[in-house]
N, C-alpha and C positions, 0 to 999 in steps of 0.2 A: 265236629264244630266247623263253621263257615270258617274262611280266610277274612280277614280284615278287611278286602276290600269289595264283597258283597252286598254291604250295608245294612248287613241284620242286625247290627249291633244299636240302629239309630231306632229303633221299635222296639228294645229290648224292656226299658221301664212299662211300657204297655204289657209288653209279654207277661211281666212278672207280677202287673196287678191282675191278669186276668188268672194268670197262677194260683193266687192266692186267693181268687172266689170260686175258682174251679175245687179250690182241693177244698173249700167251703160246703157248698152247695152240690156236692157230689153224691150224699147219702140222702135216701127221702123222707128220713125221719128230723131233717133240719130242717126242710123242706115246713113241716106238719108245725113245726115250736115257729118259725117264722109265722108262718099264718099265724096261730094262736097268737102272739104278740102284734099282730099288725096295728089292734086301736088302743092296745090299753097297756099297763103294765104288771106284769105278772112272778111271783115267787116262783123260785125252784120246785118247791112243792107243788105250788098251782098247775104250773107247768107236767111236773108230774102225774097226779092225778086225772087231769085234762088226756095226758096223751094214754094213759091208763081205760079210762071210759071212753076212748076213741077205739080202743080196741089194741095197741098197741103196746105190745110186749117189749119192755125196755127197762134195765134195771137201773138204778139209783145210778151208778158208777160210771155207765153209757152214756146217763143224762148229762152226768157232770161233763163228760169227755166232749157230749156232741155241743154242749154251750161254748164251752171254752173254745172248740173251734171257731163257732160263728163269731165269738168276742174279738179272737184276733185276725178277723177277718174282717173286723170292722164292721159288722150285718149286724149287730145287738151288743149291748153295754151293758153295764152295771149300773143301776142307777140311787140304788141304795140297800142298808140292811134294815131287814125288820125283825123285831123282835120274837120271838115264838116263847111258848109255853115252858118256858127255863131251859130251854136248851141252848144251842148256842145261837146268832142272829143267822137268819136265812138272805140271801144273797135275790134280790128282786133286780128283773130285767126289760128293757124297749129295746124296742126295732131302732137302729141308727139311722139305718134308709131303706128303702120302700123300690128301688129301680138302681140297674145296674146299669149301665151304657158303656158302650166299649165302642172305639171309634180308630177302626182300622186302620186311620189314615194318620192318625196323628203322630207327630215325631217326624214324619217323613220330611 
């Protein structure tokens, strides 16, 4: 860790937003559900199936793991539940935002 008087410490909330779209956007299968939501909004399921006939090998529980990432990454929400065929409601999702920007300079 620097000493105090370096002044890494005054870019640090930069550091740690980019922290947290790096640890995001690091696997290319979030990559693939981004796109697919870019115009519209889409079920867990949809989602599923989608990345299914895309070719992609990913199970139910991956799915869940790699949403929730991007959820608290601030890349895609929750936007409501829909009902399914008596089971329990499926969790439908959007893109929050569309472009990242990171600006080196700021803080300084």
């Amino acid at each position: 860790m620097c000493d105090s008087e370096c002044g890494c410490s005054k870019g640090l909330s930069q550091f740690r937003k980019f922290q947290k779209y790096f640890r995001a956007l690091h696997c290319p299968i979030r990559w693939v559900i981004i796109r697919l939501l870019a115009d519209k909004k889409l079920s867990t399921g949809e989602i599923y199936d989608m990345l299914k006939e895309a070719g992609e090998d990913i199970s139910k529980s991956s799915l869940y793991y790699h949403l929730s990432e991007l959820e608290e990454a601030g890349i895609i929400g929750l936007v409501e539940y829909r009902e399914t065929g008596g089971g329990a409601p499926e969790k439908v999702w959007e893109l929050k935002i569309k472009q990242i920007k990171i600006n080196f300079l700021e803080d300084l």
